[in-house]
N, C-alpha and C positions, 0 to 999 in steps of 0.2 A: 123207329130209327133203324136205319140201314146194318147189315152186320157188316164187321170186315169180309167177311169168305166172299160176300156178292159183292161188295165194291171192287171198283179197277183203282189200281196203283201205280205210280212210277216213280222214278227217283227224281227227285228233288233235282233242280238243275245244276248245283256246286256241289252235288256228287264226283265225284272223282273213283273210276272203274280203273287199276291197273292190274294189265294182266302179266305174270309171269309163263316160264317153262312147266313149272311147278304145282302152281298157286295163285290164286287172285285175290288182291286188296280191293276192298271197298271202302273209302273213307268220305267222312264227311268233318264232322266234329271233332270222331274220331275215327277209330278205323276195324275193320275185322279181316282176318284172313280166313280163305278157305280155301281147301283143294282143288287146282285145276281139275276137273272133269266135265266132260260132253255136258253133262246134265246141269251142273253148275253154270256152265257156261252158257247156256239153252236160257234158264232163268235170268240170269244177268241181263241176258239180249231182250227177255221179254218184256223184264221191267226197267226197259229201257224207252220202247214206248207205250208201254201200257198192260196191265194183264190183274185176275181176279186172285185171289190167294190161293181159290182151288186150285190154280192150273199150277201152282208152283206144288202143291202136294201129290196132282196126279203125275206130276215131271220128276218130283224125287220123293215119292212115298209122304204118306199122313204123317209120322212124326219128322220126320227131317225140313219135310216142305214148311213143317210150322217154326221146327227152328229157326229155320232162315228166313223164314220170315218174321218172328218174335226179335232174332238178334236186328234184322233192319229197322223197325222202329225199335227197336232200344238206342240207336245208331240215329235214328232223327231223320232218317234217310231217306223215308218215303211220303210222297203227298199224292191226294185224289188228281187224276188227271183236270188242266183247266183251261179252258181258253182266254189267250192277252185279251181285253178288252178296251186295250191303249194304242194298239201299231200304228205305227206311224206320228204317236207325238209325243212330247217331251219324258212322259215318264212309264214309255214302252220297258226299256230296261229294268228300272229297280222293281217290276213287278216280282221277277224272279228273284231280287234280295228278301222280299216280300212271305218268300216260301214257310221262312227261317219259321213262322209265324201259328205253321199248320193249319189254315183256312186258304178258302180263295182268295188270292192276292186283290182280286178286282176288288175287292168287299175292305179291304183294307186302305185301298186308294182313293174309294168312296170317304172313308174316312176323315182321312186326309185333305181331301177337298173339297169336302164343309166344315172344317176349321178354323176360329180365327184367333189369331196371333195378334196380342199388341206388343209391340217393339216399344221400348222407352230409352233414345238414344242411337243417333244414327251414325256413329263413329267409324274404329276401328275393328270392334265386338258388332253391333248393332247392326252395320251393314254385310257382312259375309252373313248375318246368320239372316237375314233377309235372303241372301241369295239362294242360299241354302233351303229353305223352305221353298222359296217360289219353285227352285227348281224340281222340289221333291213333292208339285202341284199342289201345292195349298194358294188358295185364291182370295183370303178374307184377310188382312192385316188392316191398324189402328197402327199410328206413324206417329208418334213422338220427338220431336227436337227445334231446338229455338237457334242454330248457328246455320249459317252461311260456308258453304262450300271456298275453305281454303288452300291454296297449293301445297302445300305441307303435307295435305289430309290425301295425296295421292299416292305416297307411298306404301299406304295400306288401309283403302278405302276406297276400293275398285270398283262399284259400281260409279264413282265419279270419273268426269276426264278432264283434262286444260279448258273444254266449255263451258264447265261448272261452277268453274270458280266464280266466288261474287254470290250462286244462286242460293236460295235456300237447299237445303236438304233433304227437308220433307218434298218441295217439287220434285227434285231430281230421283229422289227413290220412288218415285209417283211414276216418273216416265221411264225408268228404268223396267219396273212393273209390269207397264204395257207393252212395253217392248220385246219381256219374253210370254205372258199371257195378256193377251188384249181381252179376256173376258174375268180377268182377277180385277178385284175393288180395292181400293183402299183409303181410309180417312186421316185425315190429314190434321194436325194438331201443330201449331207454330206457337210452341210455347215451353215456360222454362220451368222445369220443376223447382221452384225456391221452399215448398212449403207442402206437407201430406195432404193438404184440400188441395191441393195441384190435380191429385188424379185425380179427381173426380169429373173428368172431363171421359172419364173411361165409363160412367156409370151407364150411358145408354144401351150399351153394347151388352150383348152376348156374349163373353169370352173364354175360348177355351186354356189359355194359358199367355201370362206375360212375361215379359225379357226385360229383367232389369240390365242396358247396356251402359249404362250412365256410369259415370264414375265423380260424380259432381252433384247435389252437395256430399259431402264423406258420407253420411248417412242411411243414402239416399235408396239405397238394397232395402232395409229393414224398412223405410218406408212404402215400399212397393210390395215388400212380406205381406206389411197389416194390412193391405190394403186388398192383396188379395185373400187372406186368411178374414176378412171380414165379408167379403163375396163367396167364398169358399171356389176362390178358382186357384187354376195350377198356376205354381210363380218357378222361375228358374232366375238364378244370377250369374256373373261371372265378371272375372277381369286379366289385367296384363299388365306386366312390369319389366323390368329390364333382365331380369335373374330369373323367375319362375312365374308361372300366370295360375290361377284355378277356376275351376267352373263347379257349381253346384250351392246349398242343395237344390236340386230339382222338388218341391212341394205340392202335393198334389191331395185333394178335398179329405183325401183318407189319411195323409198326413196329418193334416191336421184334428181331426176328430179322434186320431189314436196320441192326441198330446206331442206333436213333435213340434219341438221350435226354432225360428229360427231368431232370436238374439244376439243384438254385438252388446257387449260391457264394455268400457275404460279398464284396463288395467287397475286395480287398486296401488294408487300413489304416484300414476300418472298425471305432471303437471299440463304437460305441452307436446305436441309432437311439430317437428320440422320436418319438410312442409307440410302447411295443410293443404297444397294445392295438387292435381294429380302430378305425376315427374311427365318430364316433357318428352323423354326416350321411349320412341314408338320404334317399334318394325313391324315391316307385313307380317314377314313368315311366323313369328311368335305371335302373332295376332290372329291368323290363320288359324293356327294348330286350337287356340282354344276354342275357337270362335266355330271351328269345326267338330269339336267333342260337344261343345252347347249344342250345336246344331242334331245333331246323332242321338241325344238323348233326347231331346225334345222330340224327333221324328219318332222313335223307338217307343216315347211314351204315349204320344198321337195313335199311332201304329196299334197299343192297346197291349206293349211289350213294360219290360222292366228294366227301365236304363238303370246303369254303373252309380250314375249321381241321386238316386231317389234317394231322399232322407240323409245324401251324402256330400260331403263338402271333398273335394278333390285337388289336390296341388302337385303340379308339374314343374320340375327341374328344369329348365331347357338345357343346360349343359354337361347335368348328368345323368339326365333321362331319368330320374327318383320322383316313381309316384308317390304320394301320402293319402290317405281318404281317412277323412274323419267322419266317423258315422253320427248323427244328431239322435240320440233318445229322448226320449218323453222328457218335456219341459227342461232340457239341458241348451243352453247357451253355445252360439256359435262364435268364438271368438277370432 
C-alpha cells in the first residue's frame, strides 16, 4: 500500500480557503486557523490542485509541513486527486458530495447503480423518494401500489400531472423512470398489500433495501420489517401527518443479527383508536421534508455511509422545528 508522503493530495471540493490580512481559515467540517505567510500560502495554492506531502515539508520544514498536514486530515479536508467519470450526465454533480466519503467518488456511484430499491407505496412518501433515488442514479427499482392516479394526489405527488389522472401509478412511475434514465428497469407489481404473504411477490429479486411508503393497512411497516429481517435485507420506514412526520429506523442485516428490533405493541388498555383510517390532511412541503430525509439516508447508507436513522426512529415538529430520535436497542420495541 501507497504511503501518504508519495501520494498527491488536494482539498476536498467544499473546502472553503479564506484568506485574511493576517491569517488564513481553512474549514470544512470544521475549521483551523493559521498564520498568513508566503509559505503558508505557497501550500494552500498547491493543495489546491494537487501536491505530495513532501513538497509541503520541503516548503515549510519536516515538522511543520507534517503539522499541517496532520491538522488537514484531522479536518477531513484532504482526498487523493480524481477524475469525474460522470460529465456530462445526471449525476456529474454529487460526485463531489461523494468526497465526504474518503474514496473515489466514481467507485461509490458504481454503487449506487447496481442497486435495487423496492418501493412499497407510491403516494405522497413513495413517490419523492423515487425521485430521489433516480436522480442520485440508481437504475433497479421493484414498484409496489394498487391505486389509480387521483387529482388530489397532485398536490404532493409530483411525478404525476392532470394526464395521470385515472392511470395507475405503477405505469406512470414506469414512464416517469424512463423519462429521466431510459436505461433504468423497473418491475411493476399492481397490487394491494391486504396481508404479510402480500410480499412475497418480492421474493425473486435481489434486494438491496425496501421502503415501507404505505401507510395502509396500520400495520403494515412491521410487516415489511419481518419480511425484510427474514431475507436479511435493509428495510427503512417512514410517514406524515399534519403536526410532525418521522422517518426511520433505517435496518440494515447487521441490525439485525446484533438483536435490534423493530416492534409496534398496543398500548396496554388500549380499547380503540379513531381513526383507523390514514387522516386525509396531506401537504407537499411536509411531505417533501420527510420524504427527503428518507431519501438522504438511504443514499448515505447505499453510499456505504452511516445515516442519522440506522437503528433510529426520528420525529420532526414541522412547527417547531423539535427533533426527537429514539434509538432502538437489542430486542426493545418501537412504539
Amino acid at each position: 500500500m501507497m504511503s501518504t508522503d508519495c501520494k498527491r493530495w488536494k482539498f476536498k471540493d467544499s473546502v472553503q480557503v479564506l484568506t485574511y490580512t493576517a491569517h488564513i481559515i481553512i474549514q470544512y467540517r470544521k475549521a483551523i486557523k493559521l498564520a498568513h505567510t508566503s509559505e503558508i500560502k505557497e501550500a494552500v495554492e498547491r493543495l489546491i490542485t494537487g501536491c505530495e506531502k513532501q513538497e509541503l515539508s520541503d516548503l515549510l520544514g519536516e515538522e511543520a509541513g507534517n503539522q499541517f498536514f496532520d491538522a488537514l486530515m484531522k479536518l477531513d479536508a484532504l482526498i487523493e486527486p480524481w477524475q469525474n467519470g460522470r460529465e456530462g450526465r445526471i449525476t456529474e454533480k454529487q460526485l463531489y458530495h461523494f468526497e465526504k466519503y474518503n474514496q473515489n467518488p466514481n467507485l461509490i456511484q458504481n454503487r449506487l447503480d447496481g442497486s435495487r430499491a423496492a418501493i412499497v407505496g407510491l403516494g405522497g412518501v413513495g413517490t419523492i423518494i423515487l425521485q430521489n433515488l433516480l436522480a442520485a442514479g440508481m437504475q433497479h427499482f421493484i414498484l409496489i401500489d394498487f391505486d389509480a392516479v387521483s387529482v388530489h394526489n397532485l398536490n404532493r405527488q409530483f411525478v404525476y400531472n392532470k394526464s395521470s389522472v385515472g392511470k395507475l401509478k405503477i405505469s406512470e412511475c414506469r414512464d416517469y423512470i424512463a423519462g429521466i434514465n431510459p436505461h433504468a428497469d423497473a418491475a411493476l407489481y399492481h397490487q394491494e398489500i391486504t396481508q404479510p404473504q402480500d410480499l412475497r411477490v418480492l421474493d425473486p429479486y435481489e434486494i438491496d433495501i425496501v421502503i415501507n411508503a404505505a401507510d395502509k393497512p396500520h400495520n403494515i411497516s412491521e410487516w415489511v420489517y419481518r419480511y425484510c429481517k427474514e431475507r436479511n435485507i435493509a428495510f427503512m420506514t417512514g410517514g406524515v401527518g399534519s403536526f410532525s412526520g418521522q422517518w426511520g429506523p433505517l435496518l440494515t442485516p447487521e441490525s439485525y443479527q446484533s438483536g435490534v428490533t423493530y416492534e409496534k405493541n398496543m398500548p396496554a388498555g388500549l380499547l380503540n383508536c379513531y381513526p383507523d383510517e390514514p387522516i386525509k390532511g396531506s401537504l407537499g412541503a411536509t411531505n417533501g421534508i420527510i420524504s427527503s430525509f428518507m431519501s438522504h439516508d438511504i443514499i448515505t447508507y447505499l453510499a456505504g455511509g452511516s445515516p442519522k436513522s440506522l437503528n433510529t426512529r426520528i420525529g420532526l415538529d414541522f412547527d417547531g422545528l423539535h427533533i426527537t430520535e429514539t434509538k432502538l436497542s437489542q430486542k426493545e420495541s418501537a412504539l
